[in-house]
N, CA, C and O atoms as a MOPAC input file, in Angstrom:
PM7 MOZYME 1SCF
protein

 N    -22.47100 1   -31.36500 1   -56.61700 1
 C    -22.21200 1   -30.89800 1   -57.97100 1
 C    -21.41900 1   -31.99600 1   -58.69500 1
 O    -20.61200 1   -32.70400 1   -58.09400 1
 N    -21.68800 1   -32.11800 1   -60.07000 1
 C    -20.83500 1   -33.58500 1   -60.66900 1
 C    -20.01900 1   -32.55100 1   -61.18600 1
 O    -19.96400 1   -31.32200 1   -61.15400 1
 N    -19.11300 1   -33.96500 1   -61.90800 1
 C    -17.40800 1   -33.50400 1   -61.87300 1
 C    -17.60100 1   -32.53300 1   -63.62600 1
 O    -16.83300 1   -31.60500 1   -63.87900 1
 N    -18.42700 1   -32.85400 1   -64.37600 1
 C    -18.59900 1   -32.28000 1   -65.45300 1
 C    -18.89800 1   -30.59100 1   -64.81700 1
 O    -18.06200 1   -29.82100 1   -65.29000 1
 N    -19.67000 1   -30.05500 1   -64.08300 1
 C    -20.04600 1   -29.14000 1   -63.93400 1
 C    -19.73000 1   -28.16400 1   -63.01000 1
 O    -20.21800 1   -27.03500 1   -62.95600 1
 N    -18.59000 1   -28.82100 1   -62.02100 1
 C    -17.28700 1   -28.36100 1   -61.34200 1
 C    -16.44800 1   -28.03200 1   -62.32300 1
 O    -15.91700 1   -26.94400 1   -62.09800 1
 N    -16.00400 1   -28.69800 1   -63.65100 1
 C    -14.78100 1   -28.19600 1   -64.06600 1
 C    -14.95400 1   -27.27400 1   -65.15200 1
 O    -14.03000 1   -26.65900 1   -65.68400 1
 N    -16.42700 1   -27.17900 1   -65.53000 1
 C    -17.17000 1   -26.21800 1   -66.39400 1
 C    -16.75100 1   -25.15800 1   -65.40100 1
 O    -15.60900 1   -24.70400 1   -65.47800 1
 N    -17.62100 1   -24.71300 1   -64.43800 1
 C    -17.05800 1   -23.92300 1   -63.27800 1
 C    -15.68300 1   -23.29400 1   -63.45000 1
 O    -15.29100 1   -22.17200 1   -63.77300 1
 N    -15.15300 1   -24.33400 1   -63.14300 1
 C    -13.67200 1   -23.82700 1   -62.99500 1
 C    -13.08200 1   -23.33900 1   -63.87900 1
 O    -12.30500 1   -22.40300 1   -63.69300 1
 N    -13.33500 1   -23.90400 1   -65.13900 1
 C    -12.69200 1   -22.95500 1   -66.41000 1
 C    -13.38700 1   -21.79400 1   -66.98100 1
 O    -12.76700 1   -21.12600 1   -67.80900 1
 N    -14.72100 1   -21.41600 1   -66.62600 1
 C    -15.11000 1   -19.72300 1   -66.63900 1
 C    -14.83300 1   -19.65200 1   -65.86200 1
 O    -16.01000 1   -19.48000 1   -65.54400 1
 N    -14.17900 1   -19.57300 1   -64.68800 1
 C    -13.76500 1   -18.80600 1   -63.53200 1
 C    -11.99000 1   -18.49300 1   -64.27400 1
 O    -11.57600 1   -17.33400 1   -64.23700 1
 N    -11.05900 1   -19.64200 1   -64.91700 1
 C    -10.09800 1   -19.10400 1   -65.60200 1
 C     -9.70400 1   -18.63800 1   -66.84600 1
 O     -8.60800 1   -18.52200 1   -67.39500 1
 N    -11.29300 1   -18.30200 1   -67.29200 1
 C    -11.60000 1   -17.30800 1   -68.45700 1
 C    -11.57200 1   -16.39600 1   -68.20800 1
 O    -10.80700 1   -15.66100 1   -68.83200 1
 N    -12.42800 1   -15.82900 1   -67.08400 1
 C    -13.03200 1   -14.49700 1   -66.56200 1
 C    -10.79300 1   -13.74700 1   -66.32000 1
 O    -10.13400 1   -12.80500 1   -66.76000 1
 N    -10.59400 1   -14.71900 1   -65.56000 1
 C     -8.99700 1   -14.36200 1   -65.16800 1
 C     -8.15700 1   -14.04300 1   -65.95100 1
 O     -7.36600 1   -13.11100 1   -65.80300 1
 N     -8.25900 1   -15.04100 1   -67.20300 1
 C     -7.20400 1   -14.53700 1   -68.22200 1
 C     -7.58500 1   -13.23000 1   -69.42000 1
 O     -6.88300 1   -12.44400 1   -70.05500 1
 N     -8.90600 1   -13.45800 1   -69.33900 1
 C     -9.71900 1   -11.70100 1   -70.24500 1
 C     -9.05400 1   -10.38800 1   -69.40300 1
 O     -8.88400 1    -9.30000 1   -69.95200 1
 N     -8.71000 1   -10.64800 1   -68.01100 1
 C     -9.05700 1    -9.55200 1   -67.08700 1
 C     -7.39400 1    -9.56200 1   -67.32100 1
 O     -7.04800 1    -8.54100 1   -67.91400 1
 N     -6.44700 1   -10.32800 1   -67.05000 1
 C     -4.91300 1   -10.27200 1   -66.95300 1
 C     -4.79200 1    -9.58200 1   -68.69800 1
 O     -3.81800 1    -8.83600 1   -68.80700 1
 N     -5.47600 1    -9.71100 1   -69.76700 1
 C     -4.87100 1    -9.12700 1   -70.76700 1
 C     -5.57100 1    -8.09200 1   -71.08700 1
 O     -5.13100 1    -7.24200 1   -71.86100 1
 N     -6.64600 1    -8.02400 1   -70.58700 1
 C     -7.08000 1    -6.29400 1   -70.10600 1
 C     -6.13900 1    -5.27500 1   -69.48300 1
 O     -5.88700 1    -4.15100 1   -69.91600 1
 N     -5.71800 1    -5.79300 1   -68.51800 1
 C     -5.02000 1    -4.86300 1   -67.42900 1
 C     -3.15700 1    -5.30600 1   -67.99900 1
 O     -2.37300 1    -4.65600 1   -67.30700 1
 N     -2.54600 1    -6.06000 1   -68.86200 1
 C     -1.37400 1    -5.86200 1   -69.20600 1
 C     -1.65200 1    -4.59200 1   -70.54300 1
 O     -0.93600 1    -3.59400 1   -70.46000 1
 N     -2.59500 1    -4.65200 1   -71.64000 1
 C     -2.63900 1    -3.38900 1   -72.42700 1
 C     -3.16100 1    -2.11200 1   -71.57800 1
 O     -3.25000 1    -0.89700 1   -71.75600 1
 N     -3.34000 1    -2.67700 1   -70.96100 1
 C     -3.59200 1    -1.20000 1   -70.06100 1
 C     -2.52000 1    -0.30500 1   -69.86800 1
 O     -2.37300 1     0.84700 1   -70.27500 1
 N     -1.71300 1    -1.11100 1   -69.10000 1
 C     -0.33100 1    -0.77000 1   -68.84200 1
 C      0.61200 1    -0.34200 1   -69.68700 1
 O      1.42600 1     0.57800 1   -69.60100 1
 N      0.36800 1    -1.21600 1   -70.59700 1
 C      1.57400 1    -1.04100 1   -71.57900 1
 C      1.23600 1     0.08800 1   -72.43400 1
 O      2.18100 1     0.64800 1   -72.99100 1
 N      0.02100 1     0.53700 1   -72.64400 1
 C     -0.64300 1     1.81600 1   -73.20500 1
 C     -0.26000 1     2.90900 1   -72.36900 1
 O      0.06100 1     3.99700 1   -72.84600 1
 N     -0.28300 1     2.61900 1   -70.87500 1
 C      0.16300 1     3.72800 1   -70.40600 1
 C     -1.22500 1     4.44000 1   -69.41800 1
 O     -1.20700 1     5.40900 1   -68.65900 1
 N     -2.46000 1     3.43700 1   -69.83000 1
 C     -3.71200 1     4.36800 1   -69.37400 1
 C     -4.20600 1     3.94600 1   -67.69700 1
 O     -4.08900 1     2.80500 1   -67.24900 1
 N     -4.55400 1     4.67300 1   -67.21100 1
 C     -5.06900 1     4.54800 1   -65.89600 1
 C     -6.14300 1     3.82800 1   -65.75100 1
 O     -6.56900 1     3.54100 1   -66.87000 1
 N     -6.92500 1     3.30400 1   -64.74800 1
 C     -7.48500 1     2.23900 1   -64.55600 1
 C     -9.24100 1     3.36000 1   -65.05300 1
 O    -10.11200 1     3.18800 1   -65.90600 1
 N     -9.03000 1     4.35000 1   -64.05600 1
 C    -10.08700 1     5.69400 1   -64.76800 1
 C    -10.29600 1     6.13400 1   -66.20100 1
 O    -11.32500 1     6.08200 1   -66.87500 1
 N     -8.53000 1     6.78600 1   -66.66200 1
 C     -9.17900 1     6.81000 1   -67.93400 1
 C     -9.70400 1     5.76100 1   -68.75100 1
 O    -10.73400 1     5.89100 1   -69.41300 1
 N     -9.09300 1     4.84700 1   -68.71800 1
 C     -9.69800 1     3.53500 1   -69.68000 1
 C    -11.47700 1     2.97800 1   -68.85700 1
 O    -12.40400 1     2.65500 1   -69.60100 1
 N    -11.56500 1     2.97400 1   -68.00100 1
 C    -13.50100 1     3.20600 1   -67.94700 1
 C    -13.72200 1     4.47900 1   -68.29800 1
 O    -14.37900 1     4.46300 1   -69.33900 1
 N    -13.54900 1     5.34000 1   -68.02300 1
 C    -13.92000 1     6.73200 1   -68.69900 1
 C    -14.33800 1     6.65000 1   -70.16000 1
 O    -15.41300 1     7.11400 1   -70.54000 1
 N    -13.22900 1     5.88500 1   -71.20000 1
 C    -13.25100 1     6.18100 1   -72.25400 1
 C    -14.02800 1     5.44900 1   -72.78600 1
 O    -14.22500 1     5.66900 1   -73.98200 1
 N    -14.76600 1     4.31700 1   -72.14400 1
 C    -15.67900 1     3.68900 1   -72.26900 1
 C    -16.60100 1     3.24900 1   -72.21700 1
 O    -17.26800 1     2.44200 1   -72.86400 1
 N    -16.70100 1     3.97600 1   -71.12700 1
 C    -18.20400 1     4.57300 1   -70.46700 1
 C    -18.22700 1     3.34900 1   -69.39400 1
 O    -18.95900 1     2.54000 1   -69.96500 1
 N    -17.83400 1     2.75500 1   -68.15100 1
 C    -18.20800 1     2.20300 1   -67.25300 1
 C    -17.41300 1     2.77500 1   -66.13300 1
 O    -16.51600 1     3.60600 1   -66.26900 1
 N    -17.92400 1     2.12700 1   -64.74000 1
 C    -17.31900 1     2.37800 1   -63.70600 1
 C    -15.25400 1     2.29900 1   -63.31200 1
 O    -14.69200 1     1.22000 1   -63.49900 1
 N    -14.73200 1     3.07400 1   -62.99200 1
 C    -13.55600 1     2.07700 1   -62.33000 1
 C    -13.92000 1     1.23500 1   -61.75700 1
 O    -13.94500 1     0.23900 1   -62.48100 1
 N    -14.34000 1     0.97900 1   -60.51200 1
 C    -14.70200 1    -0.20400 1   -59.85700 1
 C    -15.13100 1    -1.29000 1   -60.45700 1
 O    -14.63700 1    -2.28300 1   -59.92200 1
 N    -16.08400 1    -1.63500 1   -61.64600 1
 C    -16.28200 1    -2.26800 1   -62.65400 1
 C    -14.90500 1    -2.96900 1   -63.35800 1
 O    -14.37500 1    -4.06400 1   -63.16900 1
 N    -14.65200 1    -2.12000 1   -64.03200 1
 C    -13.35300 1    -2.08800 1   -64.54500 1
 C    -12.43600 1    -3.22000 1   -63.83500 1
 O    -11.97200 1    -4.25400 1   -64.31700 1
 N    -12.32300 1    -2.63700 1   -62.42500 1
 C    -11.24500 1    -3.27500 1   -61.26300 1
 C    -11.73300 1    -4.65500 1   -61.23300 1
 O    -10.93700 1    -5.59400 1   -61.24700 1
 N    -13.09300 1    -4.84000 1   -61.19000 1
 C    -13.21400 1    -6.58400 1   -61.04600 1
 C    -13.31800 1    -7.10900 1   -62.24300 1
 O    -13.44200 1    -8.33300 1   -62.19300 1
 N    -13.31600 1    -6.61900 1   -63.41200 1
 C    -13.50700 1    -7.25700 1   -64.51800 1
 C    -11.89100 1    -7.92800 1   -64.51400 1
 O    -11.67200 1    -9.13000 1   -64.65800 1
 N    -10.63100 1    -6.68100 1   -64.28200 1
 C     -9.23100 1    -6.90600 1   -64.70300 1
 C     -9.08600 1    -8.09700 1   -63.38400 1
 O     -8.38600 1    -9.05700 1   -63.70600 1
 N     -9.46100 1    -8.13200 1   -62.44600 1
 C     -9.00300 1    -9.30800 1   -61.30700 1
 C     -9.57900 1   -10.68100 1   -61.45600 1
 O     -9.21600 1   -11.62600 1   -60.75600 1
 N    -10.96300 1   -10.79800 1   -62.87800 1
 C    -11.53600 1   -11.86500 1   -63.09300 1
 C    -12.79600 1   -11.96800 1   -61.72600 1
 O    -13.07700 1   -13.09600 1   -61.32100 1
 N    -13.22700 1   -11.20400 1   -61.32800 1
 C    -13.95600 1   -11.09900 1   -60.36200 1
 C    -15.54900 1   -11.07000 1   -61.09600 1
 O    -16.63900 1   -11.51400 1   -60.73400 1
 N    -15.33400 1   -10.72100 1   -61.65100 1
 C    -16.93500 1   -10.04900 1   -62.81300 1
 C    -17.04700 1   -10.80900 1   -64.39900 1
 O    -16.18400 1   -10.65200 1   -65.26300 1
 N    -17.53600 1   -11.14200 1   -64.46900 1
 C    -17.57000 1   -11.75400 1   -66.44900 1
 C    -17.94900 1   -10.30900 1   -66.74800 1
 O    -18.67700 1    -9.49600 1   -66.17900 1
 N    -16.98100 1   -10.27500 1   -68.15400 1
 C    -17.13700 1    -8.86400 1   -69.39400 1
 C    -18.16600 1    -9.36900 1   -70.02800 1
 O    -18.44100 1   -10.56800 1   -69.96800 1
 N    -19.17400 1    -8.08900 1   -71.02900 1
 C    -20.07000 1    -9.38000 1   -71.40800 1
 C    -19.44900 1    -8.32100 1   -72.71500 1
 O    -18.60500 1    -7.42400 1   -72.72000 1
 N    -20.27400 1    -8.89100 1   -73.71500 1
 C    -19.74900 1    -8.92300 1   -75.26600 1
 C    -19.68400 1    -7.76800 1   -75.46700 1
 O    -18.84800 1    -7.58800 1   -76.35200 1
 N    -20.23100 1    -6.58800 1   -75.03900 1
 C    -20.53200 1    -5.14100 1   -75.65600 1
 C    -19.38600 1    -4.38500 1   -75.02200 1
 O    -18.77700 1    -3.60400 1   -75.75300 1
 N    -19.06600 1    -4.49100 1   -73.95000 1
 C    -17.81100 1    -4.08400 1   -72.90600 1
 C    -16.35200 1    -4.90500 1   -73.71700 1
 O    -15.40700 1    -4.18600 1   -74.04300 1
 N    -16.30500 1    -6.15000 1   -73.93800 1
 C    -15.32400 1    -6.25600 1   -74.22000 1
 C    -14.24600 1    -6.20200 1   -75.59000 1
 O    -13.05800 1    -6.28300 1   -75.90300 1
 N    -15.55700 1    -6.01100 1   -76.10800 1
 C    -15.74200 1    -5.32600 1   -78.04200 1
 C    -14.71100 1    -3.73800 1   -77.88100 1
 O    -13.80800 1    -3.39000 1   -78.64200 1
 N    -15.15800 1    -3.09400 1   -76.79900 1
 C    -15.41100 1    -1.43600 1   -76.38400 1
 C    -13.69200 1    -1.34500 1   -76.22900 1
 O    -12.95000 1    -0.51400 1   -76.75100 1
 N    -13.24500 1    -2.75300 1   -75.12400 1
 C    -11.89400 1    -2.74400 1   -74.58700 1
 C    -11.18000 1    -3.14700 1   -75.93400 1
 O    -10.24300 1    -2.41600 1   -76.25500 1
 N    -11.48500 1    -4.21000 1   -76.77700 1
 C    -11.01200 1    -4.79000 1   -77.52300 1
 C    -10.15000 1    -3.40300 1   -78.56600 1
 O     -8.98000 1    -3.12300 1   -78.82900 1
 N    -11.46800 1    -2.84500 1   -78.89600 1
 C    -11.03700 1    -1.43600 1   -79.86400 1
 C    -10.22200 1    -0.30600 1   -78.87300 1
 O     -9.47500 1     0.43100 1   -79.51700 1
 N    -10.25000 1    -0.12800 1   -77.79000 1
 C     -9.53300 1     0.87900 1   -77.06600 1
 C     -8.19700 1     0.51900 1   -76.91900 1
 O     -7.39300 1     1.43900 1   -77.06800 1
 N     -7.68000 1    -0.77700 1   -76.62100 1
 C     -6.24600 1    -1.46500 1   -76.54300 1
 C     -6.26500 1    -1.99000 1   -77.34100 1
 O     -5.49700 1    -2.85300 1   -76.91700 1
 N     -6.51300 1    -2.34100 1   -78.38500 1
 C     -5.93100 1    -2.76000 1   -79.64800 1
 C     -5.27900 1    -4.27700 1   -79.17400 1
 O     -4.07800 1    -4.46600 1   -78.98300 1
 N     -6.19800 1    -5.15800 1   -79.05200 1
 C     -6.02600 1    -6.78500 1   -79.13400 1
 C     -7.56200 1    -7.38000 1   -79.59200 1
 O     -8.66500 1    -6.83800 1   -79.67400 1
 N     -7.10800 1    -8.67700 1   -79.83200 1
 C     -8.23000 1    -9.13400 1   -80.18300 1
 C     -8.40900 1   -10.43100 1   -79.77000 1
 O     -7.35600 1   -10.81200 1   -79.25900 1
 N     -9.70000 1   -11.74500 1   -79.74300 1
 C     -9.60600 1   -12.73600 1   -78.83000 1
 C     -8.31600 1   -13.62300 1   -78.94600 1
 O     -7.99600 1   -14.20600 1   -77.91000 1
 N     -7.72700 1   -13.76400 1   -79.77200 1
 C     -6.40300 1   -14.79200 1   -80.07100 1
 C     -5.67000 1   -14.41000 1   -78.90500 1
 O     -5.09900 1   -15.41100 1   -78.47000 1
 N     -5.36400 1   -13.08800 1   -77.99500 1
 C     -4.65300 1   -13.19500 1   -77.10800 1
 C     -5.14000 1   -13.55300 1   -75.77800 1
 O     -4.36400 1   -14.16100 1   -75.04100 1
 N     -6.33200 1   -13.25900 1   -75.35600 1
 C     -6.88000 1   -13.79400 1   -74.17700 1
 C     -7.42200 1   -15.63000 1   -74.33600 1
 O     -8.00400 1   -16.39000 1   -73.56200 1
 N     -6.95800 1   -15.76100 1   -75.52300 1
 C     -7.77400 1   -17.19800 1   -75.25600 1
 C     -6.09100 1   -18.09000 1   -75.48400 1
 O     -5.94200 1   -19.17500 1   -74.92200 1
 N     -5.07800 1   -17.56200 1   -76.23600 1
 C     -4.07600 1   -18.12200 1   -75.72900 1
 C     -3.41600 1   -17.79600 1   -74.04100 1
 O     -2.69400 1   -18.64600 1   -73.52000 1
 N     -3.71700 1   -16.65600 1   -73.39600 1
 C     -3.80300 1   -16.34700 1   -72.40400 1
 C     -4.33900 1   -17.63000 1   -71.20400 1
 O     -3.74500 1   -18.10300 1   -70.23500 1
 N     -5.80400 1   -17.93100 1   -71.81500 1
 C     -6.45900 1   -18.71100 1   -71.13700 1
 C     -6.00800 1   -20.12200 1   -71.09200 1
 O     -6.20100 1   -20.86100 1   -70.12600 1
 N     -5.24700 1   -20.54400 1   -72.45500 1
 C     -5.20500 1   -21.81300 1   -72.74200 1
 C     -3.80500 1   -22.31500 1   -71.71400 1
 O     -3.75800 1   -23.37100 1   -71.08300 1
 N     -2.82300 1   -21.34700 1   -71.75000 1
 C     -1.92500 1   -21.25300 1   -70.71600 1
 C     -2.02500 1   -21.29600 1   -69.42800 1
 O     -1.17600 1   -22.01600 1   -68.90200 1
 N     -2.74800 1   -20.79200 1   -68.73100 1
 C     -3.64100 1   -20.64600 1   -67.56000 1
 C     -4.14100 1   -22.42100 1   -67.28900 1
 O     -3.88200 1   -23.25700 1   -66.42300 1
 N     -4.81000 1   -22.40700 1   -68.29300 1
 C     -5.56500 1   -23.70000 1   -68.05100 1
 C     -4.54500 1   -24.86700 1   -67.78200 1
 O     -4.64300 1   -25.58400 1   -66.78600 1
 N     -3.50400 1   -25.02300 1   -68.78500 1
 C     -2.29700 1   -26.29400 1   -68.79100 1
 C     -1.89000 1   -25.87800 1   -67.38200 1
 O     -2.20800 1   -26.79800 1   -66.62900 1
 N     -1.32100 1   -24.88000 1   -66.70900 1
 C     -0.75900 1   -24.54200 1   -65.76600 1
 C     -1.67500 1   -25.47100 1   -64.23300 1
 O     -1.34200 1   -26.28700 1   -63.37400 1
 N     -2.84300 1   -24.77000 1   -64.59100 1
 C     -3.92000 1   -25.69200 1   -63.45700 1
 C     -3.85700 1   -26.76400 1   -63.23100 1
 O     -3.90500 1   -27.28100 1   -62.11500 1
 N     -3.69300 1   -27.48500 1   -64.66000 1
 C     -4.12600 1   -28.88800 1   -64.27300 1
 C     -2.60800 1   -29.31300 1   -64.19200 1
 O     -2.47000 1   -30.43200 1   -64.68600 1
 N     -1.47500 1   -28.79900 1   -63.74500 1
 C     -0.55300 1   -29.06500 1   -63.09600 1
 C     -0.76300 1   -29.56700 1   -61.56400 1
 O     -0.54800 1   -30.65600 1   -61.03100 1
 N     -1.16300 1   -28.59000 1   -61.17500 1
 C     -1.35300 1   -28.20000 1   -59.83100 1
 C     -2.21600 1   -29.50100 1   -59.69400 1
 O     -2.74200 1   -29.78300 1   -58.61800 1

């Protein structure tokens, strides 16, 4: 794999992570269970569970659904992400 398409890789893999970390902090801070919030949205918990661990990509219609249920919008997951990202290329 070239180095362009490893680090493509690697940064949807710390997209998928930082959508899912500010999924699951309004979650919390709302107060809602990992159930009710798929419930109210019509998908699985289990779904749910790998989307918030970055395990699963959200795709646009799901994260529109979350977007309006917790009340954020992309400015926080992509400063989320952008943080994430500086942090990596520490390491």
């Amino acid at each position: 794999m070239d180095e362009r398409k490893r680090m493509r890789n690697r940064d949807k893999k710390i997209f998928q992570i930082a959508v899912g970390r500010v999924i699951r902090k309004r979650r919390v801070f709302k107060g809602e269970t990992m159930e009710e919030l798929a419930w109210n949205i019509g998908i699985d918990s289990k779904h749910l569970n790998a989307i918030e661990l970055g395990h699963k990509e959200v795709g646009s219609y799901i994260l529109a659904l979350l977007q309006i249920e917790l009340g954020f919008n992309s400015d926080e997951y992509l400063q989320e992400y952008k943080q994430m990202k500086a942090e990596w290329k520490e390491d």
